[in-house]
C-alpha positions, 0 to 999 in steps of 0.5 A, spaced: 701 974 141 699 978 147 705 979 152 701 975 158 699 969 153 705 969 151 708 968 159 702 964 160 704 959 155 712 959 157 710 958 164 706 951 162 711 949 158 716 950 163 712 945 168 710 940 163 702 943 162 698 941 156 691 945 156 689 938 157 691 939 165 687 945 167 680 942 164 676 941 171 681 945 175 679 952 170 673 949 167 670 946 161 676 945 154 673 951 151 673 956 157 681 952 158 682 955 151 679 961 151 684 963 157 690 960 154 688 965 148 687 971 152 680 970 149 677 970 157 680 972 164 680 967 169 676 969 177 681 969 183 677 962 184 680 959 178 686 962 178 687 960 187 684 953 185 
């Protein structure tokens, strides 16, 4: 697990947010997946939204 999706998963886990939650905020399941697993970065309008 790379040191960013580590942080990125206890920061959502600290505050209680299931991948679930970012869908329509990041995008589609799938993009939400693949930015939970480094597979995708996301824009500066995903991550201000």
């Amino acid at each position: 697990m790379t040191k960013l999706k580590r942080g990125m998963v206890v920061d959502m886990e600290a505050n209680n947010i299931k991948q679930e939650n970012l869908v329509g905020v990041i995008g589609s399941r799938g993009v939400v997946s693949e930015v939970v697993n480094g597979k995708r970065s996301i824009s500066k309008a995903q991550a201000f939204a």
